[in-house]
N, C-alpha and C positions, 0 to 999 in steps of 0.2 A: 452484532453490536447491540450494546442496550437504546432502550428508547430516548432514555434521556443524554445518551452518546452523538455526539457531532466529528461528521471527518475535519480536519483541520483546513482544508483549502477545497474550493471547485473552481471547475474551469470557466473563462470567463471566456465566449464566444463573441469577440470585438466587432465581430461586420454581420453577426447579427443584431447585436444592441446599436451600434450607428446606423444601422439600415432601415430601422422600426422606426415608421412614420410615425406613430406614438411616441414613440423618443426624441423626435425632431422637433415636436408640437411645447415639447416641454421648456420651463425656463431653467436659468442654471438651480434654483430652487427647490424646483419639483424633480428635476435628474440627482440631487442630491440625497430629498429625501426618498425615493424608488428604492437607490441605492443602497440607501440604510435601511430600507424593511427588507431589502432580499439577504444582509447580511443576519437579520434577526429572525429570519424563516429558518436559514442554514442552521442556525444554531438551537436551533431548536428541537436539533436532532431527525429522529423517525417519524417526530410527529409533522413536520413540514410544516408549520401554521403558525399564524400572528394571531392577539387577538383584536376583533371584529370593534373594536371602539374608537370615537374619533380622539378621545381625551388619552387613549395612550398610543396612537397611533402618531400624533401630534408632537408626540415625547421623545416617542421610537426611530421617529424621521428627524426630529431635531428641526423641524418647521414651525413649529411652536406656536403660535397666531396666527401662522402664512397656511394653515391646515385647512381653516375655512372655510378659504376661497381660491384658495390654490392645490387644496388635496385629491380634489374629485379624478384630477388625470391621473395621478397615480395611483387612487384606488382602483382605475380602471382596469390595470394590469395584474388586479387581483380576484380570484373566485371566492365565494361563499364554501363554507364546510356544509354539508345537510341541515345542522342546529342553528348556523346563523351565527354564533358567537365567534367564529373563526375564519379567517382569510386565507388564501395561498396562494403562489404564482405557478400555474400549472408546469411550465416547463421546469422550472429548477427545482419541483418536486421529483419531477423524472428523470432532471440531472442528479439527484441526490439519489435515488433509486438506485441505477446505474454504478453510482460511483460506487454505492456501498455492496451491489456485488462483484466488485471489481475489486474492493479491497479486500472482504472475504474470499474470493478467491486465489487471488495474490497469498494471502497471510497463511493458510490454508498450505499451498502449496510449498510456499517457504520452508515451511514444517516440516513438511511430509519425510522430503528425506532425514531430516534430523531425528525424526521418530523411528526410522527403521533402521538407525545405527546403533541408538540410544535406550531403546524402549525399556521403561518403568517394567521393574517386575510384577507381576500379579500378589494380589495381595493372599492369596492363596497359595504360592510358589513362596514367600518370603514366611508363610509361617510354618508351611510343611519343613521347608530349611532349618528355621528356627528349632521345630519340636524336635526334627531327626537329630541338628547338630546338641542339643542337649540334653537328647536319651542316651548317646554316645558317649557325652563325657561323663555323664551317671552313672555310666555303666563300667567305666573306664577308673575313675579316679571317687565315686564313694558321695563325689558331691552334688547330687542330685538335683535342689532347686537353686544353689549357687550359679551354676554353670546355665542353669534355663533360665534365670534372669541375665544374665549375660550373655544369653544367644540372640534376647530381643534388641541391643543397642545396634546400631549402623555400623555396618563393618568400614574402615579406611580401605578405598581404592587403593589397586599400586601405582605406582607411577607411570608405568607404562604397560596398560592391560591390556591383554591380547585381545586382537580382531577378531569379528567374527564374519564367514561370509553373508550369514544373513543379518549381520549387525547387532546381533546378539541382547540378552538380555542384563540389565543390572549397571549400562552406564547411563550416568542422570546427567552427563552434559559433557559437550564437546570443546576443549579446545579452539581457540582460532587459527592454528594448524592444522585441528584434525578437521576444524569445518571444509576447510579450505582443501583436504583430499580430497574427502568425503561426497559419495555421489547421491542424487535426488535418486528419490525410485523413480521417477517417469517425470519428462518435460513436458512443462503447460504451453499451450499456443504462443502465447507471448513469448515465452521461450525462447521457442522456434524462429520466433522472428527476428527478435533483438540481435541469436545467435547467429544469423545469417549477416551482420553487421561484420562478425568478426572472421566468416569465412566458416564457419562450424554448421555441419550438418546436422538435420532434423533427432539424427540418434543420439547426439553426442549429451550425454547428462551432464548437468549442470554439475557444479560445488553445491554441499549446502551453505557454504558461506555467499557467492553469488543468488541463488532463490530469497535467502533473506534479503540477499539488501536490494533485490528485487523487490519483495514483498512490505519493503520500509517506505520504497516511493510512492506509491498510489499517481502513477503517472495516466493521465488522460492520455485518450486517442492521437487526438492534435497533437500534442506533446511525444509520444512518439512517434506519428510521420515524420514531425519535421527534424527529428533527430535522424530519423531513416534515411530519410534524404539529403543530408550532411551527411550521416556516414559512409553512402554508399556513390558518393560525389565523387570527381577528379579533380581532387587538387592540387596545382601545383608542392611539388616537396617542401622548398619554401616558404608555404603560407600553411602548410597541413600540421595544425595542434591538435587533433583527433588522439583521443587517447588507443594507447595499443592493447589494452589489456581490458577484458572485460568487466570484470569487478572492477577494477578502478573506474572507469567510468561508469556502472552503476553509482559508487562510494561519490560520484561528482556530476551528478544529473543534473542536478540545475543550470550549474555551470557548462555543460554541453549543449543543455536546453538553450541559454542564454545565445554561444555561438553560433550552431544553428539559426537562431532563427536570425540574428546579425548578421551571416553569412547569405542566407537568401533573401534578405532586405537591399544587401549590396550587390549580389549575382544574379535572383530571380531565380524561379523554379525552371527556367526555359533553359538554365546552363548546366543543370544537373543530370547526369550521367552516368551510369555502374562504374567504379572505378575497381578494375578487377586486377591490380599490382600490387593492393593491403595485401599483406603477409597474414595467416595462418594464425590464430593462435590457439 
């Protein structure tokens, strides 16, 4: 990601920010404005940092006057950069860290199979082609630089262009069918894991359609244990809205997310169990 690039959401670790006797100390004020510097830390992409002033610090918290005499506790949860002109909260640096190689390698992976189905010709394979297919028709029909200006335009795909087993060169994109055949060269840990959800062994390659919309969530930790442990729950038939199908509940994570964690609010982790009657998919 670029510097000036921010991930869209982090995770927010509840029973550690309720638990920090620093955060207890605060009024609703100072909990307010904490919150609004760590949202302008986040956003500030790779550089992780505010800056070090009380006059936009004062702005940035939305404390306005209350900065004062009420800012000091909440600068407390902030480090100095080496120069002094900049601030940061050590841990959601390291959350942001983290997330961002979680999402490059998610995104990364997504790809990967889609690249070894599809892969771009070389630009050296598309002008050797070029030169051959328009020495051939100069040789053929008289027209010499007609026909090699016309060998450099993009030729139309067919409609249905054959497979290749190593997935061949010269298709620039797939289908939401063909993704959906279409296998990853190699599954990532996470993978492996989410796969075990649905009864699928370590070998079993993904879709490329499933990697991407893998690779579209940037799901935290938290967020999939506790989908783990809803999925792999015994639920009554009755009460069991667990989706059957992989990619659809990737295509509906949150919304899984949401159950989950609804479901262990009302049962507790103490009632969860391998439910090993899920069906196969």
């Amino acid at each position: 990601m670029k510097d000036n690039e921010c991930l869209p959401w982090f995770p927010w670790f509840v029973n550690d920010f309720m638990g920090s006797l620093s955060v207890q100390c605060m009024n609703a004020t100072q909990i307010g404005g904490y919150f609004m510097l760590l949202q302008w830390q986040w956003q500030s992409g790779a550089k992780q940092s505010i800056p070090n002033d009380p006059v936009a610090l004062s702005q940035l918290s939305k404390m306005g006057d209350d900065w004062g005499k009420l800012g000091a506790a909440v600068l407390s949860q902030f480090s100095e950069t080496k120069c002094g002109t900049k601030i940061f909260n050590e841990k959601l640096k390291s959350i942001y860290k983290d997330q961002a190689k979680r999402h490059a390698k998610r995104k990364k992976a997504g790809k990967s199979g889609a690249k070894t189905r599809w892969g771009t010709p070389d630009e050296s394979d598309s002008n050797a082609n070029g030169n051959a297919n328009g020495n051939a028709n100069a040789d053929g029909n008289g027209n010499q630089n007609q026909n090699q200006n016309h060998s450099s335009y993009p030729k139309p795909e067919p409609k249905n262009p054959p497979k290749s087993p190593t997935g061949g060169k010269g298709r620039k994109r797939l289908t939401e069918a063909e993704k959906k055949r279409s296998k990853v060269e190699v599954n990532t840990p996470d993978m492996e894991q989410i796969g075990t959800w649905f009864k699928r062994r370590p070998g079993t390659l993904w879709s490329v359609a499933e990697a991407e919309a893998l690779a579209d969530i940037q799901c935290a930790p938290d967020e999939v244990g506790a989908i783990e442990r809803y999925y792999k729950a015994a639920i009554p038939k009755e009460q069991d809205y667990r989706r059957r199908d992989l990619l659809t509940m990737l295509n509906n994570w949150q919304g899984e997310l949401d159950r989950a964690r609804r479901w262990e609010s009302e049962n507790g982790r103490t009632a969860i169990h391998v439910d090993t009657r899920r069906n196969k998919i």
